[in-house]
N, CA, C and O atoms as a Maestro MAE file, in Angstrom:
{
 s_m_m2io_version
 :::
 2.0.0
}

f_m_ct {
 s_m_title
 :::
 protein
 m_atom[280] {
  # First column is atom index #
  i_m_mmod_type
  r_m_x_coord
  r_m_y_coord
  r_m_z_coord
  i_m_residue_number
  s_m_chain_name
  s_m_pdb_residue_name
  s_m_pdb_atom_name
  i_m_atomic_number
  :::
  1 25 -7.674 72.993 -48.048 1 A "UNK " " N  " 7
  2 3 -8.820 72.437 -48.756 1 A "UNK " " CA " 6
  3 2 -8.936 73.176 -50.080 1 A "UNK " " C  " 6
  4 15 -8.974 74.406 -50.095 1 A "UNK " " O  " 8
  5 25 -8.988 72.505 -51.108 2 A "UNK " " N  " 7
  6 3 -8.604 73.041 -52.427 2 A "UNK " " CA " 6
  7 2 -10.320 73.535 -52.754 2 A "UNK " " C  " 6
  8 15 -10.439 74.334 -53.683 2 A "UNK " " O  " 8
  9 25 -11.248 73.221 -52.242 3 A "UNK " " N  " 7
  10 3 -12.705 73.132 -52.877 3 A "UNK " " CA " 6
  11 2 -13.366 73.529 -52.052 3 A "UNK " " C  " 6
  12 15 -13.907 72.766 -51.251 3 A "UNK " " O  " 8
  13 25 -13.562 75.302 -51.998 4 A "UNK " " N  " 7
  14 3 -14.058 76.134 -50.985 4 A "UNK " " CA " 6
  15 2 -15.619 75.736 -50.660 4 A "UNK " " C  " 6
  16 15 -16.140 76.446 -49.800 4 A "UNK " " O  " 8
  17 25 -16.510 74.611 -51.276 5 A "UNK " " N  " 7
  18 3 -17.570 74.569 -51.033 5 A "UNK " " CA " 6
  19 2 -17.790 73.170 -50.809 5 A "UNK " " C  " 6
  20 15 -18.898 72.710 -51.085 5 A "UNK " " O  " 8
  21 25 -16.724 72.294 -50.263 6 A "UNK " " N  " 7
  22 3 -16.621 71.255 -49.534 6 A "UNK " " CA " 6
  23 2 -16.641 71.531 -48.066 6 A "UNK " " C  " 6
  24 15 -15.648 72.040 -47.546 6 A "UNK " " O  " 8
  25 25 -17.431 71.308 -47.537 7 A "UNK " " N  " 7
  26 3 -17.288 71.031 -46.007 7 A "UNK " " CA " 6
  27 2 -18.021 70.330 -45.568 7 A "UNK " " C  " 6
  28 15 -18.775 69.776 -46.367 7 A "UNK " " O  " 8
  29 25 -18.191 69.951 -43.830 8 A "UNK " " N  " 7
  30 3 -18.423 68.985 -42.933 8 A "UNK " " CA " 6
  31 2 -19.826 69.286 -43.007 8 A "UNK " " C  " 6
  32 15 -20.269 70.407 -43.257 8 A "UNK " " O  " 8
  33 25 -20.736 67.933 -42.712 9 A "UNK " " N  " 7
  34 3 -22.417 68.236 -42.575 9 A "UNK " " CA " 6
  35 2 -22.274 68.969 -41.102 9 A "UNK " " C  " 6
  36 15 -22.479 70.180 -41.019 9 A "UNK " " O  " 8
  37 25 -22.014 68.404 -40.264 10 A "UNK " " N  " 7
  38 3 -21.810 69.519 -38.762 10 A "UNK " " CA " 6
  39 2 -21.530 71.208 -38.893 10 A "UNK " " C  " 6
  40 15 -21.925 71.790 -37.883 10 A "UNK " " O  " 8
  41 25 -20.946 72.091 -39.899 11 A "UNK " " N  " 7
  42 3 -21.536 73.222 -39.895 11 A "UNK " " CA " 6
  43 2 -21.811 73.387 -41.328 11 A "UNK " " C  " 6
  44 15 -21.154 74.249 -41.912 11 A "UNK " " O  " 8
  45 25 -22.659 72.717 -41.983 12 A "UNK " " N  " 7
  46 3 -23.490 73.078 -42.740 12 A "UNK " " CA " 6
  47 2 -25.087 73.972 -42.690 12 A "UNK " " C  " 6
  48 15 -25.668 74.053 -41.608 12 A "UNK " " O  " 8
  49 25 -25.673 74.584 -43.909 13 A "UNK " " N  " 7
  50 3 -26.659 75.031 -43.080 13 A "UNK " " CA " 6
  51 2 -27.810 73.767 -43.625 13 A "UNK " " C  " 6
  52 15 -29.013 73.917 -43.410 13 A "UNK " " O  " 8
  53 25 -27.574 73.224 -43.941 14 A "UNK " " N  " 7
  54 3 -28.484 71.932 -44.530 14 A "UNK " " CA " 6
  55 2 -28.585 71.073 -43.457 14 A "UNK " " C  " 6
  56 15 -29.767 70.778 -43.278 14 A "UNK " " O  " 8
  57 25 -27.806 70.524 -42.631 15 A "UNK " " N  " 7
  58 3 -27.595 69.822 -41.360 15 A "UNK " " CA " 6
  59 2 -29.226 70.303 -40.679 15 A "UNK " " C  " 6
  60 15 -29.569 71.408 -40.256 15 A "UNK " " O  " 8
  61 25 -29.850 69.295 -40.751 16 A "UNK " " N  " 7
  62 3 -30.884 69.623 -39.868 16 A "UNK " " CA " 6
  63 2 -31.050 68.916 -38.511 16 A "UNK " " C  " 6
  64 15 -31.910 68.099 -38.179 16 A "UNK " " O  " 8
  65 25 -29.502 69.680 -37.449 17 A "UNK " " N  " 7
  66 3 -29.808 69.922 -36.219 17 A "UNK " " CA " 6
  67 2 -30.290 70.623 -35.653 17 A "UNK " " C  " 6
  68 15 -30.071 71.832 -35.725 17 A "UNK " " O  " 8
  69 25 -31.386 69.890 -34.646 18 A "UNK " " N  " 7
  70 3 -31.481 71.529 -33.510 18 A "UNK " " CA " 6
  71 2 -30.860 72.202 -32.721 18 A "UNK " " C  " 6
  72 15 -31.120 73.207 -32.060 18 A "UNK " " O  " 8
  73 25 -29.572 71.238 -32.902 19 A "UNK " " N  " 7
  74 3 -28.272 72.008 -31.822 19 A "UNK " " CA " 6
  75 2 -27.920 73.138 -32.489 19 A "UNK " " C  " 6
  76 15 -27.963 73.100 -33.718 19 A "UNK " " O  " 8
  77 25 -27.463 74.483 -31.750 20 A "UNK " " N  " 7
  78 3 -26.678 75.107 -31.979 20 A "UNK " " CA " 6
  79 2 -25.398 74.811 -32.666 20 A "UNK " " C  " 6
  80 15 -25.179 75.376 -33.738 20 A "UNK " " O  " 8
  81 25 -24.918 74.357 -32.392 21 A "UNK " " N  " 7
  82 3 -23.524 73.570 -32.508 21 A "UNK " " CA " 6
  83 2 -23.496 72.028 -32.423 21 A "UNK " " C  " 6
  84 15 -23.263 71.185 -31.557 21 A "UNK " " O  " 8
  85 25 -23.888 72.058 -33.902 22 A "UNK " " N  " 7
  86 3 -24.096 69.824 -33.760 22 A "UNK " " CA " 6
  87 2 -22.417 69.657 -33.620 22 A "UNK " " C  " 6
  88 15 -21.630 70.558 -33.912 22 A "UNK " " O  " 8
  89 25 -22.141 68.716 -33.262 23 A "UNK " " N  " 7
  90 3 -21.375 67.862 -33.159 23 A "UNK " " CA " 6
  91 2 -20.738 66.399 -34.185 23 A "UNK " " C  " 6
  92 15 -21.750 65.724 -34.377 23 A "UNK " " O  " 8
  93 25 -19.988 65.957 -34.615 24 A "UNK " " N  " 7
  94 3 -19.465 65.216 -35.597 24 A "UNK " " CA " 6
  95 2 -19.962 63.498 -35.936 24 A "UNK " " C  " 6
  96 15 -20.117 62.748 -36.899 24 A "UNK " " O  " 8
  97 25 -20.101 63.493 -34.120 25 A "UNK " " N  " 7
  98 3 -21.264 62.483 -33.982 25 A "UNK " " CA " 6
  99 2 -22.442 61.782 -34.240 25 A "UNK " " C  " 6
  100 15 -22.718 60.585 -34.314 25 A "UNK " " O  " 8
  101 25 -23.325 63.248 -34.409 26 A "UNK " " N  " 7
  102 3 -24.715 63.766 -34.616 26 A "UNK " " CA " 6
  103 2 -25.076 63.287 -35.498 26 A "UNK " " C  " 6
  104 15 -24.188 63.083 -36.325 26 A "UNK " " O  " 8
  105 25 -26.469 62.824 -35.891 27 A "UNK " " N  " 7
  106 3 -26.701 62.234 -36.980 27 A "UNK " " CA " 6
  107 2 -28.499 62.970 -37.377 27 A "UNK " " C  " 6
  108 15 -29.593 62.800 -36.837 27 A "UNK " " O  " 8
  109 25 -28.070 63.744 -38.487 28 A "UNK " " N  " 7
  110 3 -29.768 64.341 -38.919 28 A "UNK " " CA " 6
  111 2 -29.808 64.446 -40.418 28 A "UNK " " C  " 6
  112 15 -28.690 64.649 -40.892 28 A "UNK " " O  " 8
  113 25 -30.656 64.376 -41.184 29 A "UNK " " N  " 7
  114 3 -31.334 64.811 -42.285 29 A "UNK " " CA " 6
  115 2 -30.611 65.935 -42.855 29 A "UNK " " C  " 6
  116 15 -30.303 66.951 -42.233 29 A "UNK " " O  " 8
  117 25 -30.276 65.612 -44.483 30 A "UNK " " N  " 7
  118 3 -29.504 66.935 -44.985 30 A "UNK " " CA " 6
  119 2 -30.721 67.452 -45.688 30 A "UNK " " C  " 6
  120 15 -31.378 66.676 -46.382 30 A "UNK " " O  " 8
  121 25 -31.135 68.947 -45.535 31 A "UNK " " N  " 7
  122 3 -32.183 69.429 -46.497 31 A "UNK " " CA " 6
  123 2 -31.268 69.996 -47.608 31 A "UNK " " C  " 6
  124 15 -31.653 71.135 -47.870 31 A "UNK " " O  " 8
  125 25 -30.317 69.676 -48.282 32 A "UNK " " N  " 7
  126 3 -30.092 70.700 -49.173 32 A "UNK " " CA " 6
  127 2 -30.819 70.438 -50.403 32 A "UNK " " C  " 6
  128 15 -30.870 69.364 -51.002 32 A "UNK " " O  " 8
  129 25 -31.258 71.300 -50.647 33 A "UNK " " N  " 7
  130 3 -32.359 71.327 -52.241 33 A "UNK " " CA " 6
  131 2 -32.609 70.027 -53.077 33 A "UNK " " C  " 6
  132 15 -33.519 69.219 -52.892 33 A "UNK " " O  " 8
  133 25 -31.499 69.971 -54.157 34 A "UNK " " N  " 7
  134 3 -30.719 69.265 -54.802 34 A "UNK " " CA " 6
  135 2 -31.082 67.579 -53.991 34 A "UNK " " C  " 6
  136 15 -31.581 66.673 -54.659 34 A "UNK " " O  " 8
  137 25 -30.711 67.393 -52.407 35 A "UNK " " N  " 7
  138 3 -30.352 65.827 -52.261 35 A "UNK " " CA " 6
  139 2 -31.382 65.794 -51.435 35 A "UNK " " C  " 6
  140 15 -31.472 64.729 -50.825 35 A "UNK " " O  " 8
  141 25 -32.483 66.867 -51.112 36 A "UNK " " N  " 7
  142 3 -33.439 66.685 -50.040 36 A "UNK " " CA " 6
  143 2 -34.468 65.114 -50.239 36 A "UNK " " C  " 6
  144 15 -35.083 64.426 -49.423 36 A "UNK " " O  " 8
  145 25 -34.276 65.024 -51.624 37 A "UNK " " N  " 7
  146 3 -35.404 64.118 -52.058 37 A "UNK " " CA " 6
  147 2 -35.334 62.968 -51.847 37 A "UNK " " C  " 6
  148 15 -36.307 62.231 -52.005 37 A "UNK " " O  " 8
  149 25 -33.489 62.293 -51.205 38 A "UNK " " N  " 7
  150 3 -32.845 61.249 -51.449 38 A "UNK " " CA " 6
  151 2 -33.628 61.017 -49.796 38 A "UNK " " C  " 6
  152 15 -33.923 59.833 -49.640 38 A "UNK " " O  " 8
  153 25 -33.916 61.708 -48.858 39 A "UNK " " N  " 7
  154 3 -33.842 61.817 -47.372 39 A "UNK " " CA " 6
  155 2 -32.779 61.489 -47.104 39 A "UNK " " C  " 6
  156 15 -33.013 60.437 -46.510 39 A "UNK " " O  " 8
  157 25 -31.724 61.610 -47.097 40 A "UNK " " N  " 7
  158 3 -30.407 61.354 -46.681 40 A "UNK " " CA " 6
  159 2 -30.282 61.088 -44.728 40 A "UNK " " C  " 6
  160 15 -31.394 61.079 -44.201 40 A "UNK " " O  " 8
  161 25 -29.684 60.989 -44.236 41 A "UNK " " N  " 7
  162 3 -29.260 60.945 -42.921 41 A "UNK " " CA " 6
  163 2 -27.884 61.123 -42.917 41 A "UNK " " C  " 6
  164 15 -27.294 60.708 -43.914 41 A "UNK " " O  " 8
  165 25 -27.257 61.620 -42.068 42 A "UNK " " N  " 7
  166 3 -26.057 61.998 -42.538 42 A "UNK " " CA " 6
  167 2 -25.081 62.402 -41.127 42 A "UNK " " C  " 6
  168 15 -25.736 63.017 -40.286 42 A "UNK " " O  " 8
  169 25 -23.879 62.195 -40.815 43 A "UNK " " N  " 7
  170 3 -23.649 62.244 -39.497 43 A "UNK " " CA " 6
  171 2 -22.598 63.422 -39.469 43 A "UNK " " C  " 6
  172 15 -21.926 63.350 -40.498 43 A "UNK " " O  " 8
  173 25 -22.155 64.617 -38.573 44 A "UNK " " N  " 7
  174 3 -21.926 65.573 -38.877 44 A "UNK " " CA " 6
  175 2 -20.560 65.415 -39.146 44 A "UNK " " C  " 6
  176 15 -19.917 66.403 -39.499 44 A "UNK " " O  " 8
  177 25 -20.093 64.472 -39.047 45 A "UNK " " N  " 7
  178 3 -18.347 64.380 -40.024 45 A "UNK " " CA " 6
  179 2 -18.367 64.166 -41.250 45 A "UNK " " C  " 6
  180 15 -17.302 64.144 -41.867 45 A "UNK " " O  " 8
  181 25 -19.376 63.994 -41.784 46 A "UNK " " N  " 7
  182 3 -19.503 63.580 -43.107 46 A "UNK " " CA " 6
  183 2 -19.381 64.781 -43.615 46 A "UNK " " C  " 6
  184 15 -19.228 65.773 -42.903 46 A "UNK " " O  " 8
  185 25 -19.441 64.823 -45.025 47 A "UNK " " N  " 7
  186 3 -19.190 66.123 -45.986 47 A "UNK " " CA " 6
  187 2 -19.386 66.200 -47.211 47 A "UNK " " C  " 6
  188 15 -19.293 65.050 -47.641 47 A "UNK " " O  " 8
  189 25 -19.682 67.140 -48.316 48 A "UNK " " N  " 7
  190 3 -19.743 67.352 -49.891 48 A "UNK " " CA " 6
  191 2 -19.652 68.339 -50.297 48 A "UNK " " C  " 6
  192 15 -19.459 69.314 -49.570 48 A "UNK " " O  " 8
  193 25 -19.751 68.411 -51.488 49 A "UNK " " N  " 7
  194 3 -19.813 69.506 -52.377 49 A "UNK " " CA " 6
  195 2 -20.673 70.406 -52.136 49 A "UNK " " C  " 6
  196 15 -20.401 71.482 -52.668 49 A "UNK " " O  " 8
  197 25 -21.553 70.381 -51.573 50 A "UNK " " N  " 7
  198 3 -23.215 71.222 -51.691 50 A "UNK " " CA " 6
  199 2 -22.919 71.847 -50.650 50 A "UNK " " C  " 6
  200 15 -23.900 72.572 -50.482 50 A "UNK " " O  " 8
  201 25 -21.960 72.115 -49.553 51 A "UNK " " N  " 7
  202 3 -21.796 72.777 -48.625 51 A "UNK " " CA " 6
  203 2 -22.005 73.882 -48.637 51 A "UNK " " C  " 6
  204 15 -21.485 74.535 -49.542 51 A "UNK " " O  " 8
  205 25 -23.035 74.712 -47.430 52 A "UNK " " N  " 7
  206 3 -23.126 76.296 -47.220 52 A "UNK " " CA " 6
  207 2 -22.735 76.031 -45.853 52 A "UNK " " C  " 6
  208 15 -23.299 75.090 -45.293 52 A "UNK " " O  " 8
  209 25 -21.548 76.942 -44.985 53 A "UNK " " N  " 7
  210 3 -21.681 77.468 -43.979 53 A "UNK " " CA " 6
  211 2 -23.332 77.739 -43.121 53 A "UNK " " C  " 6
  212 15 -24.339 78.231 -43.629 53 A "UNK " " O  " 8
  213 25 -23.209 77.382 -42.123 54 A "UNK " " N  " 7
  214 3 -24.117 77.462 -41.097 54 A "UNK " " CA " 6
  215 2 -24.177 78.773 -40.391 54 A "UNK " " C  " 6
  216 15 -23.120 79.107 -39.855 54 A "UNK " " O  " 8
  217 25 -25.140 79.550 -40.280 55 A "UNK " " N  " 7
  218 3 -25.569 80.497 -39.752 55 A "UNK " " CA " 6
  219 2 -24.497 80.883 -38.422 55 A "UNK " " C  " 6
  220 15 -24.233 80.135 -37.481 55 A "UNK " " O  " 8
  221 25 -24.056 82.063 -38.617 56 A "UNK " " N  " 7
  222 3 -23.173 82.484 -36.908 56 A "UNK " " CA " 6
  223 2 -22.119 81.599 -36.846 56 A "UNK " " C  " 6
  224 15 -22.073 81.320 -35.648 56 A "UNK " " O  " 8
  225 25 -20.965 80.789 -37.580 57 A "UNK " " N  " 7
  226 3 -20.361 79.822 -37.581 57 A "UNK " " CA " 6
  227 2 -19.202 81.086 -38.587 57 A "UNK " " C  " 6
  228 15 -19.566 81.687 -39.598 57 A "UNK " " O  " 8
  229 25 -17.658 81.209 -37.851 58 A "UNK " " N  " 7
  230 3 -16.678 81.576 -38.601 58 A "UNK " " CA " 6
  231 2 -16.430 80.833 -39.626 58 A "UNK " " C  " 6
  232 15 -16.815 79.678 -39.442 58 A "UNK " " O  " 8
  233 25 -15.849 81.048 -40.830 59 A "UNK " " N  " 7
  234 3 -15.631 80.376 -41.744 59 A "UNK " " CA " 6
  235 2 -14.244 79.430 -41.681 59 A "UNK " " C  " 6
  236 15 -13.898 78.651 -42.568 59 A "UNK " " O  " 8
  237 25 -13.503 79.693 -40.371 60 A "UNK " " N  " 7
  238 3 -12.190 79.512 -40.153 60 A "UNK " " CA " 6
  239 2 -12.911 78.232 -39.430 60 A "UNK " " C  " 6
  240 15 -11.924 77.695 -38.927 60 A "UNK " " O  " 8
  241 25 -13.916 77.501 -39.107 61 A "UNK " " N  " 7
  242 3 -14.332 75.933 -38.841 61 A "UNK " " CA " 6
  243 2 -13.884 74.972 -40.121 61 A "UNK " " C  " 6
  244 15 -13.327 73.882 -39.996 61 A "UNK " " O  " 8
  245 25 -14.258 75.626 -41.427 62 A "UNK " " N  " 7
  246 3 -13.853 74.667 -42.360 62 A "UNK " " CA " 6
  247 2 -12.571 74.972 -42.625 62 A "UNK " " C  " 6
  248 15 -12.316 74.307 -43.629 62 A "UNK " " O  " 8
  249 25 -11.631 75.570 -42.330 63 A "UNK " " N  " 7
  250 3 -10.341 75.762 -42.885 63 A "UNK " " CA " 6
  251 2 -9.574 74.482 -42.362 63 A "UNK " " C  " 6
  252 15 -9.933 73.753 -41.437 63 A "UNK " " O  " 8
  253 25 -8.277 74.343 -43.262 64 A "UNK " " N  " 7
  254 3 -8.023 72.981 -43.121 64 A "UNK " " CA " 6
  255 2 -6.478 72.849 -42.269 64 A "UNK " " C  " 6
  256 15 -5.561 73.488 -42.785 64 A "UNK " " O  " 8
  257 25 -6.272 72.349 -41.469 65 A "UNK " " N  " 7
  258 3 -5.128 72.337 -40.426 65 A "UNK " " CA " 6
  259 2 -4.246 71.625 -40.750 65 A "UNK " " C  " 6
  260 15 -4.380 70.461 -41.126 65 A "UNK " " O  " 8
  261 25 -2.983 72.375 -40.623 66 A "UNK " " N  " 7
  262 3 -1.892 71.557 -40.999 66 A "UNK " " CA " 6
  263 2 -1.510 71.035 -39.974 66 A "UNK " " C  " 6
  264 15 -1.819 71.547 -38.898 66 A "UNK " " O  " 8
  265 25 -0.760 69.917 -40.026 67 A "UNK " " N  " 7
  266 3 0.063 68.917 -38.842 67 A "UNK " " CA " 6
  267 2 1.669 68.982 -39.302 67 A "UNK " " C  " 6
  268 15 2.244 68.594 -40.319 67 A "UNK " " O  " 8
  269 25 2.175 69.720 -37.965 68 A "UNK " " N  " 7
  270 3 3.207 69.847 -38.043 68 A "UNK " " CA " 6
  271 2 4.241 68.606 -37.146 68 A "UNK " " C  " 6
  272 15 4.141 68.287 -35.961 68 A "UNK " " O  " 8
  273 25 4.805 68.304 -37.748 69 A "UNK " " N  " 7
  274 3 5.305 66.603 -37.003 69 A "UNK " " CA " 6
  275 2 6.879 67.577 -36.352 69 A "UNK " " C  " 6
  276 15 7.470 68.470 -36.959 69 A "UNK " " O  " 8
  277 25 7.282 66.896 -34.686 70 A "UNK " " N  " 7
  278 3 8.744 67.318 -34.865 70 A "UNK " " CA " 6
  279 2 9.845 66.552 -34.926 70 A "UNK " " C  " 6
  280 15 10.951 67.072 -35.075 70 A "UNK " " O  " 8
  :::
 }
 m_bond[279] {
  # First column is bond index #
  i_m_from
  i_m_to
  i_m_order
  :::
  1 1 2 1
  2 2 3 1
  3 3 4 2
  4 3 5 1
  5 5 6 1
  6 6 7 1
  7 7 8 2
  8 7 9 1
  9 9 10 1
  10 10 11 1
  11 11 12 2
  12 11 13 1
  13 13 14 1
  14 14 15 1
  15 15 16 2
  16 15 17 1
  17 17 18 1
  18 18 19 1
  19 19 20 2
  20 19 21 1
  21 21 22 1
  22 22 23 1
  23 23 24 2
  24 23 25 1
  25 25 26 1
  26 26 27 1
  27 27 28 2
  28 27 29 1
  29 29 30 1
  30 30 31 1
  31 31 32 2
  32 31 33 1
  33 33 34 1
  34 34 35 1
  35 35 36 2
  36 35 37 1
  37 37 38 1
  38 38 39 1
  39 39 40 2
  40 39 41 1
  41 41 42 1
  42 42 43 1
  43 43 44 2
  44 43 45 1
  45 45 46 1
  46 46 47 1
  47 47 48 2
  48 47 49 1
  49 49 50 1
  50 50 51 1
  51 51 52 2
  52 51 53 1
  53 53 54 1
  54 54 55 1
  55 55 56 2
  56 55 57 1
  57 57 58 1
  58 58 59 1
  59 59 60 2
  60 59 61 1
  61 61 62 1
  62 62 63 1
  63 63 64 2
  64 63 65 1
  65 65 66 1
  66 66 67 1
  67 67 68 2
  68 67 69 1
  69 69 70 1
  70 70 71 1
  71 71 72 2
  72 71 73 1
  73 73 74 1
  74 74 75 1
  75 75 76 2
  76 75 77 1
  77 77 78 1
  78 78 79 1
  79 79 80 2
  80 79 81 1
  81 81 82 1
  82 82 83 1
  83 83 84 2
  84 83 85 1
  85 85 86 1
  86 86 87 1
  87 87 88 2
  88 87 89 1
  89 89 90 1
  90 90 91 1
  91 91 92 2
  92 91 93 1
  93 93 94 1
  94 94 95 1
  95 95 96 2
  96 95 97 1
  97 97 98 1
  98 98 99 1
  99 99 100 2
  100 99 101 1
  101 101 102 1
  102 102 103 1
  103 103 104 2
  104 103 105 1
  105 105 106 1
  106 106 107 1
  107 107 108 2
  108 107 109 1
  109 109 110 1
  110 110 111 1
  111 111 112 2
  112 111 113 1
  113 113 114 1
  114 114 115 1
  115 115 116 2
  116 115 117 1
  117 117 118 1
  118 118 119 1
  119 119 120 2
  120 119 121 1
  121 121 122 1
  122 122 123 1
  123 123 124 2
  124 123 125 1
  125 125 126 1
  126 126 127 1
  127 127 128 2
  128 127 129 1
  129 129 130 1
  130 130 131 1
  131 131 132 2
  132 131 133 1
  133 133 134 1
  134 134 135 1
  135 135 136 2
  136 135 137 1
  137 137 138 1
  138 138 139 1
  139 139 140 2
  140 139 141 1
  141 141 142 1
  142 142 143 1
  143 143 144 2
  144 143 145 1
  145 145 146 1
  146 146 147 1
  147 147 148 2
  148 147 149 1
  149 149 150 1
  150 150 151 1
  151 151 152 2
  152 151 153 1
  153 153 154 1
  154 154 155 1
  155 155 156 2
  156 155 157 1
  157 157 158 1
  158 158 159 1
  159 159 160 2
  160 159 161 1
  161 161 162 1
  162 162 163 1
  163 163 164 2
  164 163 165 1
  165 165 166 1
  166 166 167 1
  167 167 168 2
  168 167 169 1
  169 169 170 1
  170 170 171 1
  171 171 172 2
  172 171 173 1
  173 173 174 1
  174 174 175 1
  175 175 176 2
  176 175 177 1
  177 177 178 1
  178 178 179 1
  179 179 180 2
  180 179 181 1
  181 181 182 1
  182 182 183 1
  183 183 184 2
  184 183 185 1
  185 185 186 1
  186 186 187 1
  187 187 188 2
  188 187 189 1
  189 189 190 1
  190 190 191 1
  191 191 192 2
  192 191 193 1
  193 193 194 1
  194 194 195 1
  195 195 196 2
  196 195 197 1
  197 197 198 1
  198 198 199 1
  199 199 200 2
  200 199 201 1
  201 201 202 1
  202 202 203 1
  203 203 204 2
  204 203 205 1
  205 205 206 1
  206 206 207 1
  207 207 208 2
  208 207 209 1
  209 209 210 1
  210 210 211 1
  211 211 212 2
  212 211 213 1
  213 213 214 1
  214 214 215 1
  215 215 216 2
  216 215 217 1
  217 217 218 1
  218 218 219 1
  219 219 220 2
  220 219 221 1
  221 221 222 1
  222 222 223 1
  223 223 224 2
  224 223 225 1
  225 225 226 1
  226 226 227 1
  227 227 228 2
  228 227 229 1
  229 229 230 1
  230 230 231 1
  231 231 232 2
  232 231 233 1
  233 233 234 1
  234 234 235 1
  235 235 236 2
  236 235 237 1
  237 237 238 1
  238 238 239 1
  239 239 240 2
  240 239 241 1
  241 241 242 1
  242 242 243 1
  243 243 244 2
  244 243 245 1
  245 245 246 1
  246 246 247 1
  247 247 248 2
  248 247 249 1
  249 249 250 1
  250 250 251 1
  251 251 252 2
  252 251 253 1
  253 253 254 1
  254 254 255 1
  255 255 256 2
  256 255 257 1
  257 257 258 1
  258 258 259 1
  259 259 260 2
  260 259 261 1
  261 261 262 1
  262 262 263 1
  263 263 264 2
  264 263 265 1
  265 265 266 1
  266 266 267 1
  267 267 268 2
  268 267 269 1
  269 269 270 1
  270 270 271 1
  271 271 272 2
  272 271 273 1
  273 273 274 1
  274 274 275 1
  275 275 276 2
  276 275 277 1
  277 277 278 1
  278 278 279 1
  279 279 280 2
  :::
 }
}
């Protein structure tokens, strides 16, 4: 991932789940500053620019996986 502050709404800290660990499924309200005003809804596979890591969440969730074909 070339754009260290792209990541998934699922561990964002804007994601306003009450799960511990939302899921990709999940669908809640992004508070981030900036887009709070839009009320967004947003489902946790989704993703942007405005991304902060989520509280207690390794940073190695957003790292990006290669597929190795044989």
């Amino acid at each position: 991932m070339s754009d260290r502050n792209w990541g998934h709404c699922q561990h964002c800290r804007y994601f306003a789940s009450p799960a511990r660990i939302p899921v990709g499924s999940e669908e809640a309200r992004c508070l981030q500053p900036e887009l709070s005003r839009f009320e967004l809804k947003v489902f946790g596979s989704c993703g942007c620019k405005a991304f902060e890591l989520r509280a207690g969440l390794a940073k190695e969730v957003e790292e990006p996986v290669s597929h190795v074909s044989a």
